[in-house]
ZAVEXBA-665726 format. One record per residue (C-alpha): residue in one letter; x, y, z; residue number from 1. Coordinates in Angstrom, 2 decimals. Layout:
N
{'A'; {X; Y; Z}; NUM}
...
! end
This chain:
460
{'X'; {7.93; 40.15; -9.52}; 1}
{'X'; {9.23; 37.27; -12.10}; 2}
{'X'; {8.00; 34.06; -11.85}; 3}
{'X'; {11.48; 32.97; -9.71}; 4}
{'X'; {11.34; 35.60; -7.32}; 5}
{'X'; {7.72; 34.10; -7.09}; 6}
{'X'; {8.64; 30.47; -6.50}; 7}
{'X'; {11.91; 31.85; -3.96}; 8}
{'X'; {9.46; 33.87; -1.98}; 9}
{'X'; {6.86; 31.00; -2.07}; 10}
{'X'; {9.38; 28.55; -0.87}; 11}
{'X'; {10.82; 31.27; 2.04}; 12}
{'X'; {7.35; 31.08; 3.63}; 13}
{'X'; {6.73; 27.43; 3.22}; 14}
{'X'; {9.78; 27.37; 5.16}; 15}
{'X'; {8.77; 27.93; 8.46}; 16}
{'X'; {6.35; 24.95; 8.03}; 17}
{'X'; {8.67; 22.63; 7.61}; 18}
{'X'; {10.43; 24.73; 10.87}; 19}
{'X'; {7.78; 24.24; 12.82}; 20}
{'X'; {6.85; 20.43; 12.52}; 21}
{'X'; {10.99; 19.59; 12.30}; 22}
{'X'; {10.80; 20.87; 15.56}; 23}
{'X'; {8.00; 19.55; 17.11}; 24}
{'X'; {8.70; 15.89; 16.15}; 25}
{'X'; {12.92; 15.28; 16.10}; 26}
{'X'; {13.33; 15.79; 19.85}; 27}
{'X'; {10.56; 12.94; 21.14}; 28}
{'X'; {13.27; 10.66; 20.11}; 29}
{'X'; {15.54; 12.43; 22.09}; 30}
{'X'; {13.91; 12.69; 25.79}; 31}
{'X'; {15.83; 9.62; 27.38}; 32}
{'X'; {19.40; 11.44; 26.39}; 33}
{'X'; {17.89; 15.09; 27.42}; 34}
{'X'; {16.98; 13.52; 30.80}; 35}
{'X'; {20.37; 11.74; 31.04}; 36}
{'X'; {22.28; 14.67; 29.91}; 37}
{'X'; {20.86; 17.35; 32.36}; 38}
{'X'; {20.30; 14.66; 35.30}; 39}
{'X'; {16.43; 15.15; 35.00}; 40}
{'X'; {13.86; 12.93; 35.17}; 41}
{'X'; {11.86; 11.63; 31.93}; 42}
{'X'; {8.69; 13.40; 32.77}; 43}
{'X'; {10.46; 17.04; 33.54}; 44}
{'X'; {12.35; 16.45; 30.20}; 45}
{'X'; {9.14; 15.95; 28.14}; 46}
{'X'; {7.92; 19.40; 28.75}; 47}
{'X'; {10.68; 21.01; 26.09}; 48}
{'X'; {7.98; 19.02; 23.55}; 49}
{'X'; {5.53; 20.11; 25.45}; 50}
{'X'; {6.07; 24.18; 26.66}; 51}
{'X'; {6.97; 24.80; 22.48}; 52}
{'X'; {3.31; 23.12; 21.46}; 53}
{'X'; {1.81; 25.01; 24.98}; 54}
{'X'; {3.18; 28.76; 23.60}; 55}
{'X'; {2.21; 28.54; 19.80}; 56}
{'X'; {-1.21; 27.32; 21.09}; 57}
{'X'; {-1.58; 30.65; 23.55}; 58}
{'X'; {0.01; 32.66; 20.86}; 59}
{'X'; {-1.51; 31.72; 17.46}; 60}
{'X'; {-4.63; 33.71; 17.57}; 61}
{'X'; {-3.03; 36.33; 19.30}; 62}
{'X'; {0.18; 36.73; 16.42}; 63}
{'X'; {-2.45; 36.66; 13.59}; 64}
{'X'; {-4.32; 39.85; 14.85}; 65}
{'X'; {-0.98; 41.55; 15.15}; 66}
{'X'; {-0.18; 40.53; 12.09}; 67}
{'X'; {-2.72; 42.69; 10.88}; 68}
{'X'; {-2.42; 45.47; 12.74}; 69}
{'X'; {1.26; 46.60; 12.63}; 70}
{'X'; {1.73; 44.38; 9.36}; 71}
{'X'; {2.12; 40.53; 8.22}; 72}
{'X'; {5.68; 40.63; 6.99}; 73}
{'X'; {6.95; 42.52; 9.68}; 74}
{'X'; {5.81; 39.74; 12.25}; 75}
{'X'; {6.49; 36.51; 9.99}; 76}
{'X'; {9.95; 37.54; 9.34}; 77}
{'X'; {10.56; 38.66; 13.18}; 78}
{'X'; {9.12; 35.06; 13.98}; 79}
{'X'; {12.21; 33.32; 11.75}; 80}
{'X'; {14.75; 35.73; 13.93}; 81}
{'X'; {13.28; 34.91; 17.46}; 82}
{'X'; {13.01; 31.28; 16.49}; 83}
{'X'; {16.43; 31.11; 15.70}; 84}
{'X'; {17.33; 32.84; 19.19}; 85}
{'X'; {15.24; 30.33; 20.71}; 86}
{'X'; {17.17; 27.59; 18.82}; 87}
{'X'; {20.70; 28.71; 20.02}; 88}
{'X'; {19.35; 29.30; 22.95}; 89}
{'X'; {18.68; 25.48; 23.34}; 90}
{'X'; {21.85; 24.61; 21.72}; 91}
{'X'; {23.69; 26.89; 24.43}; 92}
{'X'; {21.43; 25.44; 27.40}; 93}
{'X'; {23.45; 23.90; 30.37}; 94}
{'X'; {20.24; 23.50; 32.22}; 95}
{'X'; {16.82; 22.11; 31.88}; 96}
{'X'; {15.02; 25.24; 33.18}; 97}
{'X'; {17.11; 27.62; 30.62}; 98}
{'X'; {16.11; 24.79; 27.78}; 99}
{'X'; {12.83; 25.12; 28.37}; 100}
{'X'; {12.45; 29.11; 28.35}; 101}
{'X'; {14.26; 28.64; 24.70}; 102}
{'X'; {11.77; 26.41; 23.38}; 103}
{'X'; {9.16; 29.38; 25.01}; 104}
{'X'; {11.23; 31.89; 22.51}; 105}
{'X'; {11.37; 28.75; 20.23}; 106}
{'X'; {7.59; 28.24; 20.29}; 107}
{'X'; {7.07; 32.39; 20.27}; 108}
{'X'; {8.85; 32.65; 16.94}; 109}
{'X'; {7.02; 29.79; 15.41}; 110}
{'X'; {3.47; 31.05; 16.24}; 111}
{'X'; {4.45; 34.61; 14.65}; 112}
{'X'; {4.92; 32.85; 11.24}; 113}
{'X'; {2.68; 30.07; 11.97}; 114}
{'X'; {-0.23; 32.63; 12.34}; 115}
{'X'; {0.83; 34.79; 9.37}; 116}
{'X'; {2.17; 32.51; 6.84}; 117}
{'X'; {-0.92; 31.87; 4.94}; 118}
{'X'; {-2.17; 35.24; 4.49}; 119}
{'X'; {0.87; 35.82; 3.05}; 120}
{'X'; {0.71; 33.88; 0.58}; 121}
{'X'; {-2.92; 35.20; -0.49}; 122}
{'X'; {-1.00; 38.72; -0.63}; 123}
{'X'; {1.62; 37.90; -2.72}; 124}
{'X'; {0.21; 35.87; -4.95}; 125}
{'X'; {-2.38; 36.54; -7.74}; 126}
{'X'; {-5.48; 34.31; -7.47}; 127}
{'X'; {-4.75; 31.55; -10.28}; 128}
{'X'; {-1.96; 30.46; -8.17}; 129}
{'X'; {-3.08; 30.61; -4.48}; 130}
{'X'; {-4.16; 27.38; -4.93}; 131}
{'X'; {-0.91; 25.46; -5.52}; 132}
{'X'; {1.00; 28.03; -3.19}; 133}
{'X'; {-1.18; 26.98; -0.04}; 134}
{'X'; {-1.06; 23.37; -1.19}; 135}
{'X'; {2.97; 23.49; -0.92}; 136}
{'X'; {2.71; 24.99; 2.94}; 137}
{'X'; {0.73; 21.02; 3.07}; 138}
{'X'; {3.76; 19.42; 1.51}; 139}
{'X'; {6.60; 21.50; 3.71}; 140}
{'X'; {4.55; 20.29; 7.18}; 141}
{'X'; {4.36; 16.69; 5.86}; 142}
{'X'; {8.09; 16.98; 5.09}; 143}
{'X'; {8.83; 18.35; 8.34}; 144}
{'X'; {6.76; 15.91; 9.75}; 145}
{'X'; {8.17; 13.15; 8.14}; 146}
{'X'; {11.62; 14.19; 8.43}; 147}
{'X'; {11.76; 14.90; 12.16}; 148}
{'X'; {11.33; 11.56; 14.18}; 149}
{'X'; {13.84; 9.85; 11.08}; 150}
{'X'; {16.41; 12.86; 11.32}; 151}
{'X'; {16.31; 13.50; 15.10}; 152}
{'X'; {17.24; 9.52; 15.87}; 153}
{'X'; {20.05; 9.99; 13.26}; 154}
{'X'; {21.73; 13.29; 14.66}; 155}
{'X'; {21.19; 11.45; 17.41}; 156}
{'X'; {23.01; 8.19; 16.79}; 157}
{'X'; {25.91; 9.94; 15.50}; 158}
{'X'; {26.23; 13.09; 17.45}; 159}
{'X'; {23.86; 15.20; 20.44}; 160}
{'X'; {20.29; 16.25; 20.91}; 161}
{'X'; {22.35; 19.77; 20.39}; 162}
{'X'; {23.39; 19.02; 17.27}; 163}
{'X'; {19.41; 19.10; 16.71}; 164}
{'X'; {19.33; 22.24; 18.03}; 165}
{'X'; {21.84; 24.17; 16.35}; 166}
{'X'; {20.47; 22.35; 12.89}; 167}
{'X'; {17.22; 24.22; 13.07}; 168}
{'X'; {19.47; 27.44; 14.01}; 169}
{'X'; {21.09; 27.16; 10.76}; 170}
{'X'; {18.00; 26.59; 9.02}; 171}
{'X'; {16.19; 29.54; 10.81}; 172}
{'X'; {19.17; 32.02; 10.08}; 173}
{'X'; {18.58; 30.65; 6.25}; 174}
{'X'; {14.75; 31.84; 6.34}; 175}
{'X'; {15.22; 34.99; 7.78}; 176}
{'X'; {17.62; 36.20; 5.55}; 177}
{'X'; {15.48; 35.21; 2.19}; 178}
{'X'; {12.80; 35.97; 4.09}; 179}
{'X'; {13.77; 39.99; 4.63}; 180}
{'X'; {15.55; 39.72; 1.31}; 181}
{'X'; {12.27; 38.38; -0.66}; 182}
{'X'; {9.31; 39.18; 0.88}; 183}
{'X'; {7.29; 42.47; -0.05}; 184}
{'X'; {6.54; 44.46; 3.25}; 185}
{'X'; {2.27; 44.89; 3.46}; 186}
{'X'; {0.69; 48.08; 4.61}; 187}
{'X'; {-0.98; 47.79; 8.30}; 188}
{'X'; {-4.55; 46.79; 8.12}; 189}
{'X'; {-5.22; 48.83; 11.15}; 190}
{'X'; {-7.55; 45.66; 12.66}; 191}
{'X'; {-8.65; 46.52; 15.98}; 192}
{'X'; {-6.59; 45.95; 19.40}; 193}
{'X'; {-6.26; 42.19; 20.31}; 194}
{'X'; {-7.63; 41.25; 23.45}; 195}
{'X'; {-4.49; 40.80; 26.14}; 196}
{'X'; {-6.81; 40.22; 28.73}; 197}
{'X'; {-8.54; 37.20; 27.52}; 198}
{'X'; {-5.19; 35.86; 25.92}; 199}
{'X'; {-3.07; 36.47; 29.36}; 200}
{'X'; {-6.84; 34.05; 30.86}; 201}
{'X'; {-6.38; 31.70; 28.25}; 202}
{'X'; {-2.70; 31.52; 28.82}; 203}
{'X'; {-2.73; 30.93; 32.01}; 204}
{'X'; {-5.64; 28.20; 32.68}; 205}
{'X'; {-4.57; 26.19; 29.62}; 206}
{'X'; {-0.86; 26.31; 31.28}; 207}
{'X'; {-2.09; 25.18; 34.75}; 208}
{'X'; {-4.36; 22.48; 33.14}; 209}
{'X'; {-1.33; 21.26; 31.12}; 210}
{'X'; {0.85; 21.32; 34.82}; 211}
{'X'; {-1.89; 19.19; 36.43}; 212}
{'X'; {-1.91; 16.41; 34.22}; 213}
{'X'; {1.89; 16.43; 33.95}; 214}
{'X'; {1.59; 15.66; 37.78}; 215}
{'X'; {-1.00; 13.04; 37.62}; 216}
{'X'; {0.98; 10.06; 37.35}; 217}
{'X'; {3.59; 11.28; 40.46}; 218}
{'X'; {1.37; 12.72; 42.60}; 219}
{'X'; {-2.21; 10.56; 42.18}; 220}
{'X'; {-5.65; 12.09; 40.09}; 221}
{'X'; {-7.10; 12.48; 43.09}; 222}
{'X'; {-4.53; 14.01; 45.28}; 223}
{'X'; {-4.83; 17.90; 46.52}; 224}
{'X'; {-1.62; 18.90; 44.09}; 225}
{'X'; {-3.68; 17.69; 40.97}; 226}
{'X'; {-7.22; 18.37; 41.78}; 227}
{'X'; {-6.40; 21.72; 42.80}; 228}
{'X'; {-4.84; 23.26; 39.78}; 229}
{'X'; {-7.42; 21.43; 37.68}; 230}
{'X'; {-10.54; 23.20; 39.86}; 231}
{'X'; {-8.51; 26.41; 38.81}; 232}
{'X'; {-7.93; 25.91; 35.38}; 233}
{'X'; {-11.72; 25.21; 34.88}; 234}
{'X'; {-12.80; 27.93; 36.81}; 235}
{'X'; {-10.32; 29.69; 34.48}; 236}
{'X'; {-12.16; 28.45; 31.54}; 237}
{'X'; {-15.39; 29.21; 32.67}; 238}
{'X'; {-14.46; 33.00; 33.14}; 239}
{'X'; {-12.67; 33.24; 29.65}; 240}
{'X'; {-15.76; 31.87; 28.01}; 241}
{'X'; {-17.93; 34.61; 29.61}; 242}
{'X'; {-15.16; 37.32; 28.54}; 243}
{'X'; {-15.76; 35.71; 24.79}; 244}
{'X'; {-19.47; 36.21; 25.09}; 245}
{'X'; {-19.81; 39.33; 26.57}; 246}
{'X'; {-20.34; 41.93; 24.24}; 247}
{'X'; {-17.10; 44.04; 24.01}; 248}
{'X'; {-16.79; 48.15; 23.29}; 249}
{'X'; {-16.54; 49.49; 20.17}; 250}
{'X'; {-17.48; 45.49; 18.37}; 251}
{'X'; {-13.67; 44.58; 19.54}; 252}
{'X'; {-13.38; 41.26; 18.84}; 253}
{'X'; {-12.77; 38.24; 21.56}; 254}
{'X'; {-9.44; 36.05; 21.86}; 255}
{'X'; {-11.85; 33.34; 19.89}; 256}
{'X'; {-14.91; 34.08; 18.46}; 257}
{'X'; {-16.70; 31.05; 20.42}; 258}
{'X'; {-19.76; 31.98; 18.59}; 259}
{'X'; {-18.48; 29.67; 15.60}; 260}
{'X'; {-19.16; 26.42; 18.15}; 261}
{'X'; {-22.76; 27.31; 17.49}; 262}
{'X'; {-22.81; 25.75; 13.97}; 263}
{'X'; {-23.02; 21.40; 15.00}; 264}
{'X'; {-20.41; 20.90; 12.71}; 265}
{'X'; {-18.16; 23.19; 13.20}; 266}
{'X'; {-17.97; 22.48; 17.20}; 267}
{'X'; {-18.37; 18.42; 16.01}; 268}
{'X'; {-15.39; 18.74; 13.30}; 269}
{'X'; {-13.19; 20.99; 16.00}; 270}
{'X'; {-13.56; 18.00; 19.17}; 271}
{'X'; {-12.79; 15.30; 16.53}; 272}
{'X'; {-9.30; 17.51; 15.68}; 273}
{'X'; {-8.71; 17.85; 19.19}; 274}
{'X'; {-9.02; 14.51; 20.18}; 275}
{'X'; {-7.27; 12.79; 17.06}; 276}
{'X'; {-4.02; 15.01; 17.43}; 277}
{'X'; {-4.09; 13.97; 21.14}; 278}
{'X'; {-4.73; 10.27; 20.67}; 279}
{'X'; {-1.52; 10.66; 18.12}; 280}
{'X'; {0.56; 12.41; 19.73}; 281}
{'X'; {0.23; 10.65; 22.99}; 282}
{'X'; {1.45; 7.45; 20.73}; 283}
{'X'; {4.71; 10.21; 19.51}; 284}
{'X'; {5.88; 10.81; 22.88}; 285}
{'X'; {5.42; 7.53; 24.32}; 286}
{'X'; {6.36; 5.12; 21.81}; 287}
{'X'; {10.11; 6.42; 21.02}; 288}
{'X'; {10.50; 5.96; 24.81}; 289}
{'X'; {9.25; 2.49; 24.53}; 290}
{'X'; {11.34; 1.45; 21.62}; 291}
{'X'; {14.78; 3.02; 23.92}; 292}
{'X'; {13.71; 1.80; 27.22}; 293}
{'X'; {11.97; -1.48; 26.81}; 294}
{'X'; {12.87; -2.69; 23.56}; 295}
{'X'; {16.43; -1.54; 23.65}; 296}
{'X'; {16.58; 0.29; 20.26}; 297}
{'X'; {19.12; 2.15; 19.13}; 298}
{'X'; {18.00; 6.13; 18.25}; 299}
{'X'; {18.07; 5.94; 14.57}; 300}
{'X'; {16.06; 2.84; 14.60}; 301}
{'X'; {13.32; 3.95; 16.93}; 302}
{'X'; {13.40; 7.53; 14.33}; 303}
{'X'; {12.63; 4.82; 11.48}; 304}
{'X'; {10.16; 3.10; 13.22}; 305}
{'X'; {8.46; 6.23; 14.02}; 306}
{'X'; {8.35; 8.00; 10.34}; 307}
{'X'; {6.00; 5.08; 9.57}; 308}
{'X'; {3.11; 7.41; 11.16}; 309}
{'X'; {3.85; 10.72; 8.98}; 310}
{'X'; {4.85; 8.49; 5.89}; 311}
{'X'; {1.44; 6.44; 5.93}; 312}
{'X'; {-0.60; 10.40; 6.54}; 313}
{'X'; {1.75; 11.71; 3.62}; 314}
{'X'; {0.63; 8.63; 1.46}; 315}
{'X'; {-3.39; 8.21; 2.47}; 316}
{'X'; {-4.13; 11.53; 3.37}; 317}
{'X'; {-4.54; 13.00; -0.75}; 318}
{'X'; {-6.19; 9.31; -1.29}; 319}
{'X'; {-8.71; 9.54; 1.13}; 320}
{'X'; {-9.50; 13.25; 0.53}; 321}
{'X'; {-10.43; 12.14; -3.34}; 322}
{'X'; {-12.63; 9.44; -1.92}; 323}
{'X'; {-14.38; 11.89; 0.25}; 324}
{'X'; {-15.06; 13.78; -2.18}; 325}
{'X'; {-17.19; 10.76; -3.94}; 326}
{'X'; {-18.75; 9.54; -0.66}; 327}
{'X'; {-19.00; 12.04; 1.58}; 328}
{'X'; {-17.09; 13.11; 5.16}; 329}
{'X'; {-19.40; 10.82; 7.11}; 330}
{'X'; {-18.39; 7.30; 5.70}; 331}
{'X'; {-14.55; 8.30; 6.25}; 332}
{'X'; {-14.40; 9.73; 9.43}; 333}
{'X'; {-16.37; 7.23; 11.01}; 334}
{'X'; {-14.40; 4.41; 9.73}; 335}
{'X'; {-10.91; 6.59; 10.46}; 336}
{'X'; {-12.18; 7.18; 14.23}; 337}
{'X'; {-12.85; 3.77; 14.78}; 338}
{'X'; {-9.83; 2.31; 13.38}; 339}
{'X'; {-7.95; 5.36; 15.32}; 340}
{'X'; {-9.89; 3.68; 18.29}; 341}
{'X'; {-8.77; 0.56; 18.02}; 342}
{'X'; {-4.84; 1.33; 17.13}; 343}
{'X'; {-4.58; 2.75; 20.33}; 344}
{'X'; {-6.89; -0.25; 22.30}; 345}
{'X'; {-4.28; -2.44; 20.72}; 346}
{'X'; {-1.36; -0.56; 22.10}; 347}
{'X'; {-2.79; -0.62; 25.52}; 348}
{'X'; {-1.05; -4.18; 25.03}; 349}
{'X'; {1.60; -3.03; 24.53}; 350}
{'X'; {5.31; -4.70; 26.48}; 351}
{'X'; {8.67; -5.71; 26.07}; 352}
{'X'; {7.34; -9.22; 24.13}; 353}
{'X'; {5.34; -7.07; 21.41}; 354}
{'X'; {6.86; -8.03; 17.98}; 355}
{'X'; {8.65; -4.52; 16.23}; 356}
{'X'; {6.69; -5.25; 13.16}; 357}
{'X'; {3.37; -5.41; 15.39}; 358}
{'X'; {3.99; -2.08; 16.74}; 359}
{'X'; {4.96; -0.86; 13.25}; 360}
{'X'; {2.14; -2.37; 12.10}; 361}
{'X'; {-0.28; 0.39; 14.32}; 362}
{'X'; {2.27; 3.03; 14.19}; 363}
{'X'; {1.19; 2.71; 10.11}; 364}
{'X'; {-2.27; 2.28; 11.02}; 365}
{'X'; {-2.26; 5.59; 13.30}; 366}
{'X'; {-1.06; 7.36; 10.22}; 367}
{'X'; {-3.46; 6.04; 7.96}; 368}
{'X'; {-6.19; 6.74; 9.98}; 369}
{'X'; {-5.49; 10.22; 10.57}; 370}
{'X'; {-5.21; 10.46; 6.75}; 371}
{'X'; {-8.44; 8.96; 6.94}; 372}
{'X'; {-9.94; 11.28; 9.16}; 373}
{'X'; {-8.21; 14.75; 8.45}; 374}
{'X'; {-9.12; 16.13; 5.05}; 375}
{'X'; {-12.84; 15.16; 5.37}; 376}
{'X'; {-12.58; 16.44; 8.48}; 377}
{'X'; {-11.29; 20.31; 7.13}; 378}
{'X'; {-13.46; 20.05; 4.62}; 379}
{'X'; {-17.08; 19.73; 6.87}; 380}
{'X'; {-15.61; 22.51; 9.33}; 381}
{'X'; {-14.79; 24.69; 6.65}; 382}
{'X'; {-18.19; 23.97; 4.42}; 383}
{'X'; {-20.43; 24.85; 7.75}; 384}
{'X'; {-18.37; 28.43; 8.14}; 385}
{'X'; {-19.87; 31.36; 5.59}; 386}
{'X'; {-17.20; 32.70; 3.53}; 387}
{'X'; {-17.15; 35.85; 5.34}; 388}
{'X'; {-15.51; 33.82; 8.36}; 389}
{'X'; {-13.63; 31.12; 6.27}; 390}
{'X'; {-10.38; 32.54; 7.73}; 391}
{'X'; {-11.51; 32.54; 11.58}; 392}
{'X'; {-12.48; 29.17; 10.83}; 393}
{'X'; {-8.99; 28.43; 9.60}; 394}
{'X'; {-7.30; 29.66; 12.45}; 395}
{'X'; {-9.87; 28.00; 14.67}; 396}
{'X'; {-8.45; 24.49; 13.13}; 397}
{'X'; {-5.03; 25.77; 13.77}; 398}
{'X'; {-5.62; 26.48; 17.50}; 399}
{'X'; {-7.34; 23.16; 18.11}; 400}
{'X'; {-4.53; 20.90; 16.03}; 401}
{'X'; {-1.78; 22.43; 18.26}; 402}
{'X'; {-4.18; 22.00; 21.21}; 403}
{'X'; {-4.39; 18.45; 20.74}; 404}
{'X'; {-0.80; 17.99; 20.13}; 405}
{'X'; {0.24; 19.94; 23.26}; 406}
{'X'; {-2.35; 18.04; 25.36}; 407}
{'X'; {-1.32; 14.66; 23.96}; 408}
{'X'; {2.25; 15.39; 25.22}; 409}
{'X'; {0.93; 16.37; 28.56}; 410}
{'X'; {-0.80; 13.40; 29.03}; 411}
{'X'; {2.04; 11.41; 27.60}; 412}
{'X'; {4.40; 13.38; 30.38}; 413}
{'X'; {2.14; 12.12; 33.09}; 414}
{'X'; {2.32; 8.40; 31.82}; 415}
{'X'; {5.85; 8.54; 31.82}; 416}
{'X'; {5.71; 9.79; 35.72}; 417}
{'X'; {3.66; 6.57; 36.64}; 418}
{'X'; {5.82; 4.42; 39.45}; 419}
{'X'; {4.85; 1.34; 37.16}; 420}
{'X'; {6.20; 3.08; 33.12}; 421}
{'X'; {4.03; 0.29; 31.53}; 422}
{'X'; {0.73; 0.68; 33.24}; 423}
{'X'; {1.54; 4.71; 32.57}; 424}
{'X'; {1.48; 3.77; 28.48}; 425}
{'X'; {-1.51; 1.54; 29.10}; 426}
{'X'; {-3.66; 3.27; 30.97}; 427}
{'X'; {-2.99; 6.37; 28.39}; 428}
{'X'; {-3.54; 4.69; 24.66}; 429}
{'X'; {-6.30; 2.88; 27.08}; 430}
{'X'; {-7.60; 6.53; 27.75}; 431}
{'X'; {-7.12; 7.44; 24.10}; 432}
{'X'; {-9.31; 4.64; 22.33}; 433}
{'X'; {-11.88; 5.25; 24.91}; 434}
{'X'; {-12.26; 9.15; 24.06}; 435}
{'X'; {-12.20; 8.51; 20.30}; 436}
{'X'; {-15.13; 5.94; 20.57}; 437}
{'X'; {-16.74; 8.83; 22.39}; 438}
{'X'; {-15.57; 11.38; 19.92}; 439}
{'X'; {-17.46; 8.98; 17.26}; 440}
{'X'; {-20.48; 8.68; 18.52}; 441}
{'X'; {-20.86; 12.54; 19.26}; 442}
{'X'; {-20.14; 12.88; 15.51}; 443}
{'X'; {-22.45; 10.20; 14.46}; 444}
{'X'; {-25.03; 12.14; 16.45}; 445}
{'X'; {-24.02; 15.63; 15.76}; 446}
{'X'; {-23.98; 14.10; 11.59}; 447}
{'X'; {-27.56; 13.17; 12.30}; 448}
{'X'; {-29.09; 15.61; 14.12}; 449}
{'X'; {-27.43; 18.52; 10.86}; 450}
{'X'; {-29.07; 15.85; 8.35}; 451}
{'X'; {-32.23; 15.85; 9.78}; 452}
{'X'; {-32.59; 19.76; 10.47}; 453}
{'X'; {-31.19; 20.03; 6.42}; 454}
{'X'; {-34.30; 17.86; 5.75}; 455}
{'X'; {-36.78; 19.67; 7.73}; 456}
{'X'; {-35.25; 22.89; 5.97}; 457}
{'X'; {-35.81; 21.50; 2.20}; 458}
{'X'; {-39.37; 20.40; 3.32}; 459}
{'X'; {-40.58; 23.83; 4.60}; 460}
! end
């Protein structure tokens, strides 16, 4: 393959990054005109954010071991096709319950290449240039990051939330034809069956957890509708965690390998992804409604205002991963929790009085501190897994980033359902700075407890 087909094929699968995060982040901006548009109510609109982050979060781990057994290229490039099904679908939708089962296709298609994307890469490419080639999936989710809230108040101040829609379907149809036209097919791996049974579990408790909290704020937290599902999910939980630990026939492997939380860093790096993608995207839902409701901002400036959070991670995230490497993941990711802490204790101020520059202000500070946090962060988790396990451990990051963003848009769908909107947003960021000081000092312990059992090891 010459060097262009190289870069062409490199660029196809980078692609559905930048799919994937445009996605996720240009309709938050566009909730209040969904709702309007299909006579809904805010909090039933924010579950087409919220269903797409639920199904690649079921369907990640699941996608990847297909991937290997009936092939990688044949499931990345059937991902591009259903996404852009799911994407016309949601263009075409006249309803809000036939939107949402497109952004299920929507979200199905994105986990196939989600899950598949960077073993790809390792295939194609020889091993002086894997390097580079995984560092430009990086830049295509920044982009897509950093495009989406900008772009999705634009399309929106001049046109629909459709015109969103059918923008990613021309950008899908794009991928999948470079993608079948450039991509080598790989032979089978023949990996053992996936486990259907533990991801159909999984699936459903995680989906009736993420229901209960989306009925919090109508309902009550302690009200029969709410405390029910929630018994259920857990209960759910508990049996999927046995499944995961019981030894299965034949050494198939579970729907995670659960084993991995054994390591103190792993399971302390893994909770401190969790909780940081929910703590931001909590702020991503909530604060583009804040800026259309309270303040009165048009869409395109409320997209602005919002890109301040993926422009500051775009700009301190390579900064902060230099430094790490200098003074270690402890110093960073305690100072990035604890200014993550107190962005969100600030916002629990948050009302129709609070200066736009203020709010841009921790918007910046959100993204910084993520930046802060996040490539120390990948780098302890993926130093505490042995090499034979480095790519479990990948997809185990993965799982738990989409995780937190799904559950951050959950709990930012029951804010929005609060009688009183503005207690809803400051009882939430409230929430939020509360579980990263927590978060903290479990990682301050977990940091010391690793140090001091290192130290007993170099003694003996």
């Amino acid at each position: 393959m010459s060097s262009d087909s190289l870069r062409l094929t490199q660029y196809t699968i980078c692609l559905g990054a930048l799919l994937s995060n445009l996605s996720a982040g240009m309709f938050n901006i566009a909730l209040v005109d969904i709702a309007d548009s299909l006579q809904v109510s805010l909090p039933s609109a924010q579950w087409v954010v919220t269903v797409y982050l639920l199904v690649i979060s079921v369907l990640l781990p699941l996608m990847g071991k297909l991937g290997d057994r009936i092939g990688r290229t044949k499931v990345h490039n059937a991902g591009y096709f259903i996404f852009l099904a799911g994407a016309l679908g949601c263009a075409l939708s006249p309803s809000l319950p036939l939107l949402i089962a497109s952004r299920v296709v929507q979200g199905a298609g994105a986990a196939m290449y989600q899950a598949t994307n960077m073993a790809l890469i390792i295939s194609v490419f020889p091993k002086d240039q894997r390097g580079r080639a995984l560092g430009l999936i990086s830049t295509f989710v920044a982009a897509g990051s950093l495009a989406g809230p900008g772009l999705g108040g634009l399309v929106l101040e001049w046109f629909s939330w459709r015109t969103g829609f059918w923008l990613l379907t021309a950008l899908a149809l794009t991928a999948w034809l470079l993608a079948n036209r450039l991509i080598p097919k790989d032979a089978p791996s023949g990996a053992g069956k996936p486990d259907l049974a533990g991801a159909a579990l999984f699936a459903v408790s995680l989906t009736v957890l993420v229901t209960s909290l989306s009925l919090g704020g109508s309902y009550g937290w302690v009200s029969w509708q709410v405390l029910a599902p929630i018994i259920a999910s857990l209960a759910g939980f508990l049996l999927f965690t046995a499944r995961c630990l019981t030894p299965r026939p034949g050494n198939r492997e579970p729907f995670i390998q659960l084993r991995l939380f054994r390591e103190p860093g792993i399971a302390a790096g893994i909770g401190v992804t969790l909780v940081t993608y929910l703590a931001a995207f909590s702020a991503q839902l909530l604060l583009p409604v804040f800026f259309r409701s309270e303040l009165e901002l048009g869409p395109a400036a409320a997209g602005m205002i919002m890109m301040g959070y993926p422009l500051s991670l775009v700009i301190f995230s390579p900064l902060f991963g230099s430094l790490s490497d200098k003074l270690g993941t402890y110093p960073l990711m305690s100072a990035g929790l604890l200014l993550m802490a107190g962005a969100a204790g600030a916002m629990s101020f948050l009302s129709a009085s609070y200066p736009v520059l203020a709010v841009l202000a921790l918007i910046v500070l959100l993204g910084g501190s993520m930046g802060m946090i996040t490539p120390p962060n990948n780098s302890l988790i993926l130093g505490r897994a042995r090499k034979s396990e480095l790519g479990l451990v990948s997809s185990l990051i993965a799982l738990s980033r989409n995780l937190g963003m799904m559950l951050g848009t959950a709990a930012g769908g029951a804010a929005l359902g609060f009688r009183d909107q503005a207690l809803g947003f400051r009882s939430l960021f409230l929430l939020c700075a509360v579980l990263l000081l927590l978060t903290f000092a479990v990682f301050a312990l977990s940091f010391r407890s690793s140090r001091s059992r290192e130290f007993r090891e170099i003694e003996g």
